[in-house]
C-alpha positions as CSV (number, residue, x, y, z in Angstrom):
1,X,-40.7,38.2,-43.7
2,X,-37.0,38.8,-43.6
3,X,-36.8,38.5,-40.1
4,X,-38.7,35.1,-40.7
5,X,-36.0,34.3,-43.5
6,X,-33.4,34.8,-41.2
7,X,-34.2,32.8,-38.0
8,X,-34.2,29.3,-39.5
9,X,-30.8,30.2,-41.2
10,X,-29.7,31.7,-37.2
11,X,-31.4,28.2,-35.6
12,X,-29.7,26.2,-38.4
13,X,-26.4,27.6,-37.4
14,X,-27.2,27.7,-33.9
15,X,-28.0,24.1,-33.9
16,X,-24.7,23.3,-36.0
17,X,-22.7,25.0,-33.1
18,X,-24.8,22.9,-30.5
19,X,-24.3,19.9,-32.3
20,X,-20.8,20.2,-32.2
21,X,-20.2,20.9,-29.0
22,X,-22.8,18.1,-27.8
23,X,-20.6,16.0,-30.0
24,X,-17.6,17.0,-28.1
25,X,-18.6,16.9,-24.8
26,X,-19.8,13.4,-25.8
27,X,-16.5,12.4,-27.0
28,X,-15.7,9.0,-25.3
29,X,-13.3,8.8,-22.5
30,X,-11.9,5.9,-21.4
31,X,-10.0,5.9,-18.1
32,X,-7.8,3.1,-16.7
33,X,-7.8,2.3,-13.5
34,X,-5.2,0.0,-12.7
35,X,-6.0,-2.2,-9.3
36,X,-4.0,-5.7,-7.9
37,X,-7.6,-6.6,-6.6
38,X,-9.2,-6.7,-9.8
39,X,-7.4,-10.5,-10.1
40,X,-9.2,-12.1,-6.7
41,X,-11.6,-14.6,-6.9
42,X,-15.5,-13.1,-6.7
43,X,-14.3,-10.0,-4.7
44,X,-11.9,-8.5,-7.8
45,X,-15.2,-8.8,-10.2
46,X,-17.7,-7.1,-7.1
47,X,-15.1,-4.9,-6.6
48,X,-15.0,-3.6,-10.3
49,X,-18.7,-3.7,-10.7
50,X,-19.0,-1.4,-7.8
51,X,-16.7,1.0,-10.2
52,X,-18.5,0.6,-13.1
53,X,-21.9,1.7,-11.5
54,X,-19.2,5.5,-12.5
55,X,-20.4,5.1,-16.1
56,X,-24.1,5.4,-15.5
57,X,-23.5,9.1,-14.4
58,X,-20.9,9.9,-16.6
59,X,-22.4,8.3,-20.1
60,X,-18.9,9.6,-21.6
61,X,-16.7,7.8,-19.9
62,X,-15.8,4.3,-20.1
63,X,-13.7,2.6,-17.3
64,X,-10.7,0.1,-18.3
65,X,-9.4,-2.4,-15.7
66,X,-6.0,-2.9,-15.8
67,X,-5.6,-6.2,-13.1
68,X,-1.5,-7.1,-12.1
69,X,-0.4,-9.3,-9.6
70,X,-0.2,-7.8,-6.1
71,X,3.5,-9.6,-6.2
72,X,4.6,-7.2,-9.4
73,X,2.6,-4.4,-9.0
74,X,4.6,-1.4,-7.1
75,X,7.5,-2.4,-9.3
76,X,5.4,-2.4,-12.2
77,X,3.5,1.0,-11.9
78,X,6.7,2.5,-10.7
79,X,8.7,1.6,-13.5
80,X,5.5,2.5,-15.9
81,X,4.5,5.9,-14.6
82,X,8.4,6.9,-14.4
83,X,8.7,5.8,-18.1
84,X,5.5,8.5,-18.5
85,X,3.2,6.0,-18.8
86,X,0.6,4.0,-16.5
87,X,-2.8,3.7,-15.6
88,X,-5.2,6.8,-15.2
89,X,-5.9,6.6,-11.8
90,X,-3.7,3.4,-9.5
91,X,-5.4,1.9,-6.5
92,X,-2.3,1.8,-4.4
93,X,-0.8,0.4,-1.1
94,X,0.2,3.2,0.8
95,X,4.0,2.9,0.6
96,X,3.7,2.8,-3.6
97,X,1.5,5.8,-2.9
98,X,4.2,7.9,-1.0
99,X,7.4,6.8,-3.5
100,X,5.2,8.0,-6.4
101,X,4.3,11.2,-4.5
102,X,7.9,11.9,-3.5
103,X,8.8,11.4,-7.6
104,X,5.9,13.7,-8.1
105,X,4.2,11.5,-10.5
106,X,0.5,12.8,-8.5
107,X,-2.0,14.4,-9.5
108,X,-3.5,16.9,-6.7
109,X,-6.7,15.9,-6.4
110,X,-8.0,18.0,-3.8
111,X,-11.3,19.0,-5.6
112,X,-12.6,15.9,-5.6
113,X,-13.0,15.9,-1.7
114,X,-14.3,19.4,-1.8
115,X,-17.3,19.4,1.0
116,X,-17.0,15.8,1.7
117,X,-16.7,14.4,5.0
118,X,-13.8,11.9,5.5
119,X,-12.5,9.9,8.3
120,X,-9.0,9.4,9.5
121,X,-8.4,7.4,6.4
122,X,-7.7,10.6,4.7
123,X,-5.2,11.4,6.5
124,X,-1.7,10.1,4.9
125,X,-3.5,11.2,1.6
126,X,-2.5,14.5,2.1
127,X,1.8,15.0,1.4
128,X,2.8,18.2,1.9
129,X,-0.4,19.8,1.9
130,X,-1.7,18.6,-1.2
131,X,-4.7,16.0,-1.2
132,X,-2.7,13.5,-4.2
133,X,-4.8,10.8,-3.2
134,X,-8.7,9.7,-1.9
135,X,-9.1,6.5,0.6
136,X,-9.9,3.5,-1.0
137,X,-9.5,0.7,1.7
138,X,-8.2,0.4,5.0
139,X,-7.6,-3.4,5.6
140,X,-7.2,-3.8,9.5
141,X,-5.9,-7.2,11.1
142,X,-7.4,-9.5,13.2
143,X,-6.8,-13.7,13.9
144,X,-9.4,-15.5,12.0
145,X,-10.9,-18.9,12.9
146,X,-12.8,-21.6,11.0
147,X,-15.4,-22.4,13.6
148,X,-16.3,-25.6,12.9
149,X,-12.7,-27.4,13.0
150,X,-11.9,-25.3,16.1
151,X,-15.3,-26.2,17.6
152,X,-15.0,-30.0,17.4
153,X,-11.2,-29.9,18.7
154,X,-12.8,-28.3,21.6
155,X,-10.0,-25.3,21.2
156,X,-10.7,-22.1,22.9
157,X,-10.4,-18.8,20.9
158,X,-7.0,-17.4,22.1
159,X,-5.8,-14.1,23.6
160,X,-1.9,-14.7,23.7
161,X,0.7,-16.7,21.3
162,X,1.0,-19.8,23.6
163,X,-2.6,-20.1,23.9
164,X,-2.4,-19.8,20.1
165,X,0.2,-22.9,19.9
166,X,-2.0,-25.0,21.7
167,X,-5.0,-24.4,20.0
168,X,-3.7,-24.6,16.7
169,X,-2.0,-28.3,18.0
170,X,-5.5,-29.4,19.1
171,X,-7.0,-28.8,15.7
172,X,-4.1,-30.4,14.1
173,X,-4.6,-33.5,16.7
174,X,-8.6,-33.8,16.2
175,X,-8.6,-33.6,12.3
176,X,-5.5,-35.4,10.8
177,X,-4.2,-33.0,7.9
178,X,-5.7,-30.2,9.2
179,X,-3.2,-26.8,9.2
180,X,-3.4,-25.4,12.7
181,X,-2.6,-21.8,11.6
182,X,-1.2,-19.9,8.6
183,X,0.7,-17.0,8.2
184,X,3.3,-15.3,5.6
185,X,6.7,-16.2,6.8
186,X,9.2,-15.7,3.3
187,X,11.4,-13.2,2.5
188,X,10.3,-13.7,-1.4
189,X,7.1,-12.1,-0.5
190,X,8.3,-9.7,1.1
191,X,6.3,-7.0,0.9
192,X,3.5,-8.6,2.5
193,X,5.5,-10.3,4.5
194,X,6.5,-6.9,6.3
195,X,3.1,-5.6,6.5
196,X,1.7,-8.9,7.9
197,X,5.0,-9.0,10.6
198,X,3.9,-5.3,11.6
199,X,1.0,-6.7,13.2
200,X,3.0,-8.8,15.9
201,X,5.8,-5.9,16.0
202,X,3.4,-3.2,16.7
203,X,1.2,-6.3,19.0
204,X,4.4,-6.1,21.1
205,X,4.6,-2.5,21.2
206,X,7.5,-1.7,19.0
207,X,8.1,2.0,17.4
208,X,10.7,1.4,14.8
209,X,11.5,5.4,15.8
210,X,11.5,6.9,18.4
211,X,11.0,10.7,20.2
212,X,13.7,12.0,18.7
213,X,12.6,10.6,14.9
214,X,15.9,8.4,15.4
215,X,15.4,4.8,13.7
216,X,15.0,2.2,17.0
217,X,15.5,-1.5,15.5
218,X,17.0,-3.6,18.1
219,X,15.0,-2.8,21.1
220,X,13.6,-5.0,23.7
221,X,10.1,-4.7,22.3
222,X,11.1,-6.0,18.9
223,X,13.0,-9.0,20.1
224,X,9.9,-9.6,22.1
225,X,8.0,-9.9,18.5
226,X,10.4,-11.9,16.8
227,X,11.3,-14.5,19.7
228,X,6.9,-15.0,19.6
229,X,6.8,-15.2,15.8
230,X,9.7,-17.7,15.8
231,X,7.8,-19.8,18.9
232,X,5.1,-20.3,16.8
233,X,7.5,-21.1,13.6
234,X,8.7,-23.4,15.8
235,X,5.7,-25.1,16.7
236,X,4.8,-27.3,13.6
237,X,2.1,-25.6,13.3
238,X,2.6,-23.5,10.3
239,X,3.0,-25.2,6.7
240,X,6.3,-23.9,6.6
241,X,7.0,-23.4,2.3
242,X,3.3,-22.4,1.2
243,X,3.0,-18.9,0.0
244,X,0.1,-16.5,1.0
245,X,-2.0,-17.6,-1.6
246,X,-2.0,-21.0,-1.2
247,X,-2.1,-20.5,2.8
248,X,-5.6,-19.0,1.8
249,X,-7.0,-21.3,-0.5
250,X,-6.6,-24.0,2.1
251,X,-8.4,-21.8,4.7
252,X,-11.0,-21.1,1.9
253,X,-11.0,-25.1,1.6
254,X,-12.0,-25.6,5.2
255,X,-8.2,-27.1,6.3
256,X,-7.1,-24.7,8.1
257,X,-7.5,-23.9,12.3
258,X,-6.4,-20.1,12.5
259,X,-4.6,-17.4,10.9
260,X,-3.4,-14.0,11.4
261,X,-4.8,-11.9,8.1
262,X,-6.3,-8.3,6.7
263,X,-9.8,-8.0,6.5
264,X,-9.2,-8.0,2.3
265,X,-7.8,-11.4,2.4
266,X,-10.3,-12.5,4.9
267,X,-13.1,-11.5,2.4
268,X,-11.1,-13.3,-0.2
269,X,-11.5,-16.7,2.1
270,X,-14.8,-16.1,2.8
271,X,-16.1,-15.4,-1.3
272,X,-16.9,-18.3,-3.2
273,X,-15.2,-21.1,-1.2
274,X,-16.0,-24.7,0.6
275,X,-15.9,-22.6,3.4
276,X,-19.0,-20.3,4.2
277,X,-18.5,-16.8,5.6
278,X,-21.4,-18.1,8.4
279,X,-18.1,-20.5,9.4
280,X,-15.6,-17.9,9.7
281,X,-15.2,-16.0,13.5
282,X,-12.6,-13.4,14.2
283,X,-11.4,-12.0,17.7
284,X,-8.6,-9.2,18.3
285,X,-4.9,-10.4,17.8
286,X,-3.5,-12.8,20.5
287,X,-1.3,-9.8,21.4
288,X,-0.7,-6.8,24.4
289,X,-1.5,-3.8,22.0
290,X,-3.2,-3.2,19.0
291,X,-1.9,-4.2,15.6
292,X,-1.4,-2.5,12.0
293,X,-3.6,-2.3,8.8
294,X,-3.1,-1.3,5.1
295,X,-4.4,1.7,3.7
296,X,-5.3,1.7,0.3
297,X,-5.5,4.9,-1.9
298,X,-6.9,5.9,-5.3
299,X,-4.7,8.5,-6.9
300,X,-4.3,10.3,-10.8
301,X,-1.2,9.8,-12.6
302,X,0.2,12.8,-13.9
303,X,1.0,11.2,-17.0
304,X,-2.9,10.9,-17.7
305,X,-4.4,12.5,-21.0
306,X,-7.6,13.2,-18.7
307,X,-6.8,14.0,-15.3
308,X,-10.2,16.5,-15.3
309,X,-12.0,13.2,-15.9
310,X,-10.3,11.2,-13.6
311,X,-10.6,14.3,-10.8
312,X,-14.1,13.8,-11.2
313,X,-14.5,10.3,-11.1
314,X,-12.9,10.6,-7.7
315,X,-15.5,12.9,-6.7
316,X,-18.0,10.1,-7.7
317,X,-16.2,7.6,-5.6
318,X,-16.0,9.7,-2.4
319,X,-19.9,10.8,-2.9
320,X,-22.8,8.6,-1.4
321,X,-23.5,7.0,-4.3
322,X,-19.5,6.1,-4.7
323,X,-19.3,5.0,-1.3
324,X,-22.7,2.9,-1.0
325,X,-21.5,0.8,-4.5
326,X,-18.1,0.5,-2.5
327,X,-19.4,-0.8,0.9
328,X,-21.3,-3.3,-1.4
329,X,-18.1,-5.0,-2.6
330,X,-15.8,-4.0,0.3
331,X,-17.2,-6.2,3.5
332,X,-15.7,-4.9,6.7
333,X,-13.1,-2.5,5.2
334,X,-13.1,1.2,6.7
335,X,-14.0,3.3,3.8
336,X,-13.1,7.3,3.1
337,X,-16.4,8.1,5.0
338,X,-18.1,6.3,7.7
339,X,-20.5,4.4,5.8
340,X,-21.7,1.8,8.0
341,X,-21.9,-2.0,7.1
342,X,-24.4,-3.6,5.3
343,X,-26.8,-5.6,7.9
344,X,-26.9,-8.3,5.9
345,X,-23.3,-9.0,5.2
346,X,-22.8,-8.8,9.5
347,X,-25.2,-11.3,8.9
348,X,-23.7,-13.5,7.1
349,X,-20.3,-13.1,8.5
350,X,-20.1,-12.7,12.2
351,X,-16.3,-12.3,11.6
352,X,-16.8,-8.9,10.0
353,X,-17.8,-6.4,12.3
354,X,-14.4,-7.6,14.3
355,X,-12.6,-5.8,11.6
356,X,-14.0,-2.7,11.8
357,X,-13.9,-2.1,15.1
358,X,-10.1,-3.1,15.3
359,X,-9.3,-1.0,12.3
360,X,-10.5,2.2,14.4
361,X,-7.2,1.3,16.3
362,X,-4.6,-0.3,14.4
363,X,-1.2,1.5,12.9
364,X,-0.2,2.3,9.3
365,X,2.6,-0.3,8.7
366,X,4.7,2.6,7.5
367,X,7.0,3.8,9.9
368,X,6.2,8.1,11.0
369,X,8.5,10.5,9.2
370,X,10.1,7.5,7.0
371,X,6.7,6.6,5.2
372,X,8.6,7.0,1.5
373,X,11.9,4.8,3.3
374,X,9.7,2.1,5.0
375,X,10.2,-0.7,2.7
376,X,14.0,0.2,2.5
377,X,14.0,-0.2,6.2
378,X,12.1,-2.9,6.6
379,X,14.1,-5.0,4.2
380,X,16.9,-5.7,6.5
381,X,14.7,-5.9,9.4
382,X,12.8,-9.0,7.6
383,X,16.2,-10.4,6.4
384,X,16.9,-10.3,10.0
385,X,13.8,-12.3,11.3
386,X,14.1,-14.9,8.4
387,X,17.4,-15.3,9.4
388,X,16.0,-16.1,13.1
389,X,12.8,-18.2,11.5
390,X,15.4,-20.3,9.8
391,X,18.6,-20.2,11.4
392,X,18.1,-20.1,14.6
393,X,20.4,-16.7,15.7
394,X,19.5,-15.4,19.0
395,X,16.8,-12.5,17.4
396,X,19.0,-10.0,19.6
397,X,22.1,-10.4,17.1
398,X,20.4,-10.7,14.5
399,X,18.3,-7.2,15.3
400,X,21.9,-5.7,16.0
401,X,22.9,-6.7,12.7
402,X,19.8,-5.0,11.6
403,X,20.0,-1.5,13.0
404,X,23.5,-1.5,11.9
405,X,22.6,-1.6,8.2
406,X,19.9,0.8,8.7
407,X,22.5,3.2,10.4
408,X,24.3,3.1,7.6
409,X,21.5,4.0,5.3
410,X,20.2,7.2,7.3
């Protein structure tokens, strides 16, 4: 009888303990997760479903999306996380990703990619042999068309820049008010203006450095680049004032001929618009070599209250479950692992599978061994073909007047 007496009193106390720690463990967690691409049309809200499919396996945790401008945020999370404060985990371009690795504001993260299999895309993840951040997105670039404008103008697909001018004019000449190609070309967006311009820079085989890790900016190749980008300025061709934005939302409209753009944006265009993705072809740049791409990463603040639980929501996004809900939302983007494309969406948008294969190719747009210096660098390089765009100065000079500032920075 006593030991009966005693059990119940062992079980209630037992249970008590249980209770609390069941209680604790089910403490809610929310996690933000701070993204630019939350904000686009139809793609941010696939894109965050996608995420969300996280709190099904962890019934503790609840995800917060923190959506800025693509315009304000590296300034913004920079001056956040260095104020020790910010998101959770930022989905970052991969130049924010290296300043805020090189200020030590990351998070090691390298048990969430404990016995997964990754692709190249994990590669500038890794700084100095720690794993601070997991691939979200690699954006390649490829020249878009709108089939059915470039169709009745009779314009062939082209495979250099003056083929480009001529096919652009003929869409412009067969449907008045029609733009016959789009493309950033402002220093006030400058960020994407340099990652777009990489495309025909690396297209015409520049290396911004060369053997010796010296900083080449006025070299044959890159007055090749500029002299093409300002042939096609030059050719009326371009709606010279519009920023990206509205440059896409015509596309998405049905106005526009052809464009040079990331496989992000070209999702973007083909989601939701006038436009049908069936209507939208890609082919490989107009250019000699191969061109660049953005790589996107998803990284822990070290300012976070929960890095444990944003560690293992990393692990979630890099597992097959993580990558399948990803590829859903993510058309043609390579992903961390090589998960192929959904049949259907190839389906519906013969311009996809382009992408991919070109993004097995292209370069990062940061420069090798100045990856946390490459938007320093490649601000007086874009002053420089602004300069040419509007000006008109021989893009020699102005590339000598380039390398000289960048001389005196390194």
């Amino acid at each position: 009888m006593k030991r009966i007496s005693i059990l119940p009193g062992f079980v209630a106390v037992a249970l008590a303990c249980a209770a609390t720690i069941s209680a604790h463990a089910q403490d809610k967690v929310t996690l933000v997760i701070s993204n630019s691409q939350w904000l686009d049309a139809l793609r941010g809200e696939a894109l965050w479903n996608a995420v969300k499919a996280y709190e099904k396996q962890a019934p503790n945790v609840e995800l917060k999306a923190l959506g800025i401008p693509s315009k304000d945020y590296g300034d913004r999370l920079m001056t956040e996380i260095g104020a020790g404060a910010g998101p959770d985990v930022a989905i970052i371009q991969e130049g924010v990703f290296y300043a805020l690795a090189d200020a030590g504001r990351l998070v090691d993260v390298s048990t969430a990619t404990e016995g997964v299999t990754m692709n190249v895309t994990k590669d500038n993840g890794i700084v100095g042999g720690q794993t601070l951040g997991v691939p979200w997105q690699r954006a390649a670039y490829a020249l878009i068309y709108n089939g059915k404008i470039t169709e009745a103008a009779g314009a062939k697909v082209p495979a250099s820049v003056d083929e480009l001018i001529a096919s652009a004019k003929a869409v412009q000449e067969k449907s008045p008010g029609a733009i016959g190609f789009t493309s950033r070309h402002q220093i006030s967006d400058f960020s994407g203006f340099y990652m777009d311009f990489q495309s025909w820079a690396y297209g015409y085989g520049v290396n911004w450095v060369d053997s010796a890790g010296e900083l080449t900016i006025n070299t044959p190749e890159a007055v090749a680049a500029v002299t093409a980008f300002k042939k096609v300025y030059d050719a009326e061709i371009i709606p010279t004032g519009d920023d990206m934005p509205t440059q896409r939302t015509r596309f998405k409209e049905g106005q526009v001929g052809y464009s040079i753009d990331n496989s992000g944006g070209t999702l973007n265009i083909a989601s939701g618009g006038a436009l049908k993705g069936s209507d939208i072809y890609a082919a490989p740049l107009p250019f000699p070599n191969p061109g660049a791409h953005q790589q996107i990463y998803a990284a822990v603040n070290a300012n976070s209250e929960h890095p444990d639980e944003a560690i293992a929501f990393l692990k979630w996004l890099v597992s097959p479950e993580g990558q399948a809900q990803l590829r859903k939302a993510s058309g043609p983007d390579m992903l961390a692992t090589d998960v192929p494309l959904d049949p259907d969406f190839v389906k519906a948008n013969p311009w996809g599978k382009i992408f991919a294969d070109v993004a097995t190719e292209s370069r990062s747009v940061l420069i090798p061994g100045y990856e946390m210096e490459t938007t320093q660098i490649m601000r007086p390089v874009m002053e420089a073909v602004e300069e040419v765009l509007i000006s008109g100065i021989d893009p020699a000079a102005a590339l000598a007047k380039a390398q000289e500032r960048v001389d005196g920075m390194f």
